[in-house]
C-alpha positions as CSV (number, residue, x, y, z in Angstrom):
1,X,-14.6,-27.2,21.5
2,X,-17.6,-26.2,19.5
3,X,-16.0,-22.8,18.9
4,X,-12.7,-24.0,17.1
5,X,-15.3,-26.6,15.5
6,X,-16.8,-23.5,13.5
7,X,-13.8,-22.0,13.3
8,X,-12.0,-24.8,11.2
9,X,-15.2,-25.3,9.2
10,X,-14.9,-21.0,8.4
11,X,-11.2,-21.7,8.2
12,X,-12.1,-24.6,5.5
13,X,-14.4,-22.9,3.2
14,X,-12.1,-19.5,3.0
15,X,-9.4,-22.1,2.5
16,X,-10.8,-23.6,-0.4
17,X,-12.0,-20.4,-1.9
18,X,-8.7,-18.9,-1.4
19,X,-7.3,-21.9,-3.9
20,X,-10.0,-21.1,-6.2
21,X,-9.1,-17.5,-6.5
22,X,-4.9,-18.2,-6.8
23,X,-5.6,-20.6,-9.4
24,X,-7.9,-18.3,-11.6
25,X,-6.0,-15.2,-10.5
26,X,-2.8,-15.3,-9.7
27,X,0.4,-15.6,-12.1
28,X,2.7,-18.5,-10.8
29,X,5.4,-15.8,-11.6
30,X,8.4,-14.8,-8.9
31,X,7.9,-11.6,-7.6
32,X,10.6,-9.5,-8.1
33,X,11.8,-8.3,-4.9
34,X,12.5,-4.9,-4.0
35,X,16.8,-3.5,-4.5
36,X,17.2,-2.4,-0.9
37,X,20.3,0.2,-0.6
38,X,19.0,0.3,3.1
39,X,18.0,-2.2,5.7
40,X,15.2,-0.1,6.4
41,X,12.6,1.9,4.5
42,X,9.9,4.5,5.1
43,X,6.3,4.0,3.3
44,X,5.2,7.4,2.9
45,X,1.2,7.6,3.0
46,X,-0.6,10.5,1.9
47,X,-2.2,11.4,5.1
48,X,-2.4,14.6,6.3
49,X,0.6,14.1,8.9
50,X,2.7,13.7,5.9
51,X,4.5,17.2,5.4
52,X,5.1,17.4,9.3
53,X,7.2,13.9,9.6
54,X,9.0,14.8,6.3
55,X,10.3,18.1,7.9
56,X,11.3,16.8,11.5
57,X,12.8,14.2,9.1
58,X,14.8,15.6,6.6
59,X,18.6,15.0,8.3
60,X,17.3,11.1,8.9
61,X,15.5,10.7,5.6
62,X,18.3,10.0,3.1
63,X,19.6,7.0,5.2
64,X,16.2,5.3,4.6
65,X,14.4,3.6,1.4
66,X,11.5,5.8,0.7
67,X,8.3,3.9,-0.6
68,X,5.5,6.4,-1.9
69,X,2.1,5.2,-3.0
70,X,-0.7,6.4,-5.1
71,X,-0.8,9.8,-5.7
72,X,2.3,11.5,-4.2
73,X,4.2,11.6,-7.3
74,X,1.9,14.5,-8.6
75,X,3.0,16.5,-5.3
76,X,6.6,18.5,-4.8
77,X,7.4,16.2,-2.1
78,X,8.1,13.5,-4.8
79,X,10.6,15.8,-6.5
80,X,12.0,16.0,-3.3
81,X,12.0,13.0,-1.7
82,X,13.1,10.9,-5.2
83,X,11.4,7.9,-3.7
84,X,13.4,4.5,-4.5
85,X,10.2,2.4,-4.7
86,X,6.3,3.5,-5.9
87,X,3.3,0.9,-5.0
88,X,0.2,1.2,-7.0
89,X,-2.7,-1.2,-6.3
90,X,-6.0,0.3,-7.0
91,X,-7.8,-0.4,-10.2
92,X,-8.2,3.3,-10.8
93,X,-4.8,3.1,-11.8
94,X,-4.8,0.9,-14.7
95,X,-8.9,1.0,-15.4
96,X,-10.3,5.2,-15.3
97,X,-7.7,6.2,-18.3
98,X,-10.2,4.6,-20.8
99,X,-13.3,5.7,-18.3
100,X,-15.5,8.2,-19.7
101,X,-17.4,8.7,-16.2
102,X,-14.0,9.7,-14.5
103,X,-12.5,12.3,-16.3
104,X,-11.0,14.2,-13.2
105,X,-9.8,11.1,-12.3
106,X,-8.8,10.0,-15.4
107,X,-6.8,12.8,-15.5
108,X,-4.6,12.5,-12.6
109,X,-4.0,8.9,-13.4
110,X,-2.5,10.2,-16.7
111,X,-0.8,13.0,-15.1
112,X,0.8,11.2,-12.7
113,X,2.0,8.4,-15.4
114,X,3.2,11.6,-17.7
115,X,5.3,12.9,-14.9
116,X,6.8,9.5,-14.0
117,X,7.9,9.3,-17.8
118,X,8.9,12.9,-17.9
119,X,10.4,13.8,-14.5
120,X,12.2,10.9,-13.0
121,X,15.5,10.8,-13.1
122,X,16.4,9.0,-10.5
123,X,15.9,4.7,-10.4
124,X,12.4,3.6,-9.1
125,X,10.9,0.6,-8.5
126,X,7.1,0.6,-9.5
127,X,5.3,-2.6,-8.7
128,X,1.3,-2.9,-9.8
129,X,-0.6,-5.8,-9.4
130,X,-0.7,-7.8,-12.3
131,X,-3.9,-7.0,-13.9
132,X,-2.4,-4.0,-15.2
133,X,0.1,-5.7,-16.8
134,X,-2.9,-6.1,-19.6
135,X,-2.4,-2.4,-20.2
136,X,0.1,-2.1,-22.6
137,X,-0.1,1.6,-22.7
138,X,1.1,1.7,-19.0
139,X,4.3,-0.1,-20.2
140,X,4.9,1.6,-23.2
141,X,5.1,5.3,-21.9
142,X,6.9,3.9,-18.7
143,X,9.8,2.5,-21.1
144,X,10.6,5.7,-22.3
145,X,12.2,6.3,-18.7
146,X,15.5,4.0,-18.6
147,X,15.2,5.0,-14.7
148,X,11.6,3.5,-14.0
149,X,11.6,-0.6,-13.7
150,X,8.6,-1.8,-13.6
151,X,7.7,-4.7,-11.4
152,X,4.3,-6.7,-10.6
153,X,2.9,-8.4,-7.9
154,X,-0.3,-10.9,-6.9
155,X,-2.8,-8.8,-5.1
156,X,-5.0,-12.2,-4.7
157,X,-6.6,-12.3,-1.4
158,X,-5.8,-15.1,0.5
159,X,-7.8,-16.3,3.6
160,X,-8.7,-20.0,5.3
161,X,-5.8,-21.2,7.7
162,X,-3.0,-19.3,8.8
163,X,0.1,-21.5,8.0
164,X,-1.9,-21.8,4.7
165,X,-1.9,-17.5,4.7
166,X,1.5,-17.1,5.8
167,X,2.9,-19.7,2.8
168,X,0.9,-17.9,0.0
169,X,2.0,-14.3,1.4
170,X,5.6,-15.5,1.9
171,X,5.7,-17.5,-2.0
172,X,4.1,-14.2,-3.1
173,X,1.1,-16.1,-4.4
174,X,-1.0,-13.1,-3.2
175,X,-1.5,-11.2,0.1
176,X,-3.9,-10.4,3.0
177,X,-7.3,-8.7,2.0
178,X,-5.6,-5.4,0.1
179,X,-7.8,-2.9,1.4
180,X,-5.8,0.1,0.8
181,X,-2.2,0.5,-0.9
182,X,-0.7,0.7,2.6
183,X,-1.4,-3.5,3.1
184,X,0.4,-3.9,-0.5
185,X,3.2,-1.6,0.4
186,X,4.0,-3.4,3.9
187,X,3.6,-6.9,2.5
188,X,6.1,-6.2,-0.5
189,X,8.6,-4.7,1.9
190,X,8.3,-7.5,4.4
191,X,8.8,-9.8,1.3
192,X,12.2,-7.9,0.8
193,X,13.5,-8.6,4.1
194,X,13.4,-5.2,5.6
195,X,14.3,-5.2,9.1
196,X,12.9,-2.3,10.4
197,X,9.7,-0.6,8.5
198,X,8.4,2.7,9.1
199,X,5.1,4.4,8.4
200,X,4.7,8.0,8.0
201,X,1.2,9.8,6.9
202,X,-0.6,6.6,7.4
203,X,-3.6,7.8,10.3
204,X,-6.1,6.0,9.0
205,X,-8.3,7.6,10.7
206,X,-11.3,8.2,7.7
207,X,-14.0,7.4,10.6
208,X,-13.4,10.6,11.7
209,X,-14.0,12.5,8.5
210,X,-17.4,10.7,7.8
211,X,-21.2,12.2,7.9
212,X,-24.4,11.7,6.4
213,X,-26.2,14.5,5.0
214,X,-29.8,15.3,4.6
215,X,-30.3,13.1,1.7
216,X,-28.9,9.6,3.8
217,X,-25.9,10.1,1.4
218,X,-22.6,9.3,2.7
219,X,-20.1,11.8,2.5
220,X,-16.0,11.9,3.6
221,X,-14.0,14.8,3.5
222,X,-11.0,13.1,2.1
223,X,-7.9,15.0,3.6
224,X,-4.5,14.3,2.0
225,X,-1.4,15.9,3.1
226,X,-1.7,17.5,-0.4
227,X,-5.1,18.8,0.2
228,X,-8.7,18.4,0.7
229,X,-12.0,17.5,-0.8
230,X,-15.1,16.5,0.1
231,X,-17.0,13.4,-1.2
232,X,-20.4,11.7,-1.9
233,X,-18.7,7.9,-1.2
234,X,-21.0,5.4,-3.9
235,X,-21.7,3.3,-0.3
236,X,-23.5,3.1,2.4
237,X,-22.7,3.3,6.3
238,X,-22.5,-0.4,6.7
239,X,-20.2,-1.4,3.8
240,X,-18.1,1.4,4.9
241,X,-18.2,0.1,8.6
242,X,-17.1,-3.4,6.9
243,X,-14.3,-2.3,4.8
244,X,-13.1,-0.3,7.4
245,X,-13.0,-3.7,9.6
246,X,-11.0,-5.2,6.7
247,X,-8.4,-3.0,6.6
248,X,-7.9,-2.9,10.7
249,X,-8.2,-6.7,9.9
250,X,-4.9,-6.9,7.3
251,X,-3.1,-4.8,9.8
252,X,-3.6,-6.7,12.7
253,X,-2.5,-10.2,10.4
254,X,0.5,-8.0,9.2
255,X,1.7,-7.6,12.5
256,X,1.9,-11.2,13.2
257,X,3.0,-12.2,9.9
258,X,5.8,-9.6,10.5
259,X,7.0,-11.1,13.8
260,X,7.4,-14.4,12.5
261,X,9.1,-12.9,9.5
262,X,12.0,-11.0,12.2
263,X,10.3,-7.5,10.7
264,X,9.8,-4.8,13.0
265,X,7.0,-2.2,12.0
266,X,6.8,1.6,13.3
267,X,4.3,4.3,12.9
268,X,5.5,7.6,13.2
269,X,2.2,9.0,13.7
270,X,1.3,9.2,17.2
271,X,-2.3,9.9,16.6
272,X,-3.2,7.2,14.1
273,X,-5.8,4.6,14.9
274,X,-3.8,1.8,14.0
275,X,-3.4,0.2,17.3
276,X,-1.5,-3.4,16.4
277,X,2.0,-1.8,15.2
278,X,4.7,0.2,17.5
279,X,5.2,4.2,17.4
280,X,7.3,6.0,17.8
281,X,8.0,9.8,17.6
282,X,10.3,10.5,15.5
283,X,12.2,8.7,12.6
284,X,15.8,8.2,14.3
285,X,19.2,7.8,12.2
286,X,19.3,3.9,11.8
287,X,21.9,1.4,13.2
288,X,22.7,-0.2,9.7
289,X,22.6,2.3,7.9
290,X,25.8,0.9,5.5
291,X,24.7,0.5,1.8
292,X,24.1,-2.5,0.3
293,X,26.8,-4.4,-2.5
């Protein structure tokens, strides 16, 4: 009794914080929800596993909706893959163009905007959060792409009681704790009544690629399946030990929240370290597969 005692009075005070945060945050906007052409889709991470599951793939792929994040569009495999929806979420994509301190940075988040204006020819959905709605540049280079429809979405975290989480996720008043672009992705596709959700490249698996060096620094070597490079990470041990909690945290709420939502979640990678959603070893050709009228 005295734990669920603490429990509501936690469950209270996130509660009411969460209210504070979706009233000065959040746009009372509907999101627009994904154009499915499938009942199921593929989220395409950028982890290392990524070029393997593409190849064994490649006869299944096309009967899926293919969701890419961050920055997979300045790889060959977004040529090739002609993703139907992008998800962008971290403020490095709307801040570091007009950063001075982040010029190689700044520079693939221009590159990758450049070759989204200049490349794709196919329709794409790209959803951002909606603080970069305030950059107008964004917008204005995007709408030289009649292909490219821009879409945006509450990234508000929302915490305190569960039927109170599950409402605001579901009205798309904001989400679990986005921790990395994989939460938003999973979240907007559940919120567009996929069925069956695949995830490909995600391992997250960075507590494997962590040391400390001489200096108490903290360094990753940050592996994408587009290469490699290794970091000085502006943290220390401990926040990193919490955000990694965070993000195990979103996906273990995902996976309840998908349940009740009648949305089944596979990861294709056998080795990952997310233990809360179903794999599976390869991506098989789908049951529905008809398009949508």
């Amino acid at each position: 009794m005295y734990d669920q005692r603490i429990k509501w009075i936690y469950d209270t005070i996130e509660f009411l914080l969460s209210l504070v945060r979706l009233f000065s945050e959040s746009k009372i906007r509907k999101t627009r929800k994904i154009t499915r052409t499938k009942h199921q889709c593929v989220i395409m991470g950028n982890g290392p596993s990524l070029n393997q599951l593409l190849e064994d793939s490649r006869e299944n792929l096309g009967k899926y909706d293919l969701v890419a994040v961050n920055f997979m569009g300045l790889s060959s495999e977004f040529l090739i893959t002609k993703p139907n929806v992008y998800v962008l979420c971290d403020p490095a994509f709307w801040f570091l163009p007009i950063d001075t301190d982040n010029e190689g940075t700044n520079k693939k988040v221009t590159n990758l905007y450049q070759r989204f204006a200049d490349l794709v020819d196919w329709d794409m959905q790209l959803y951002l959060p909606y603080q970069a709605e305030k950059v107008k540049l964004i917008g204005q280079l995007l709408s030289k792409n009649p292909h490219i429809q821009l879409s945006y979405f509450n990234k508000t975290k929302v915490e305190g009681f569960e039927y109170f989480q599950y409402f605001a996720v579901r009205k798309q008043l904001g989400m679990f704790r986005v921790q990395n672009v994989v939460v938003a992705a999973l979240l907007l596709a559940i919120f567009s009544e996929y069925k069956e959700i695949y995830l490909m490249g995600v391992e997250s698996d960075w507590m494997r690629n962590f040391w400390v060096d001489e200096q108490n620094r903290l360094r990753i070597s940050d592996t994408h399946f587009y290469g490699k490079q290794d970091k000085i990470l502006p943290i220390n041990m401990r926040q990193e030990c919490a955000s990694l909690y965070y993000a195990f945290d979103s996906y273990t709420k995902i996976a309840a929240y998908a349940t009740k939502m009648k949305s089944k979640i596979y990861n294709l990678n056998l080795f990952s370290m997310i233990d809360v959603f179903e794999k599976k070893e390869k991506l098989d050709t789908p049951i529905h597969s008809d398009m949508f009228l």
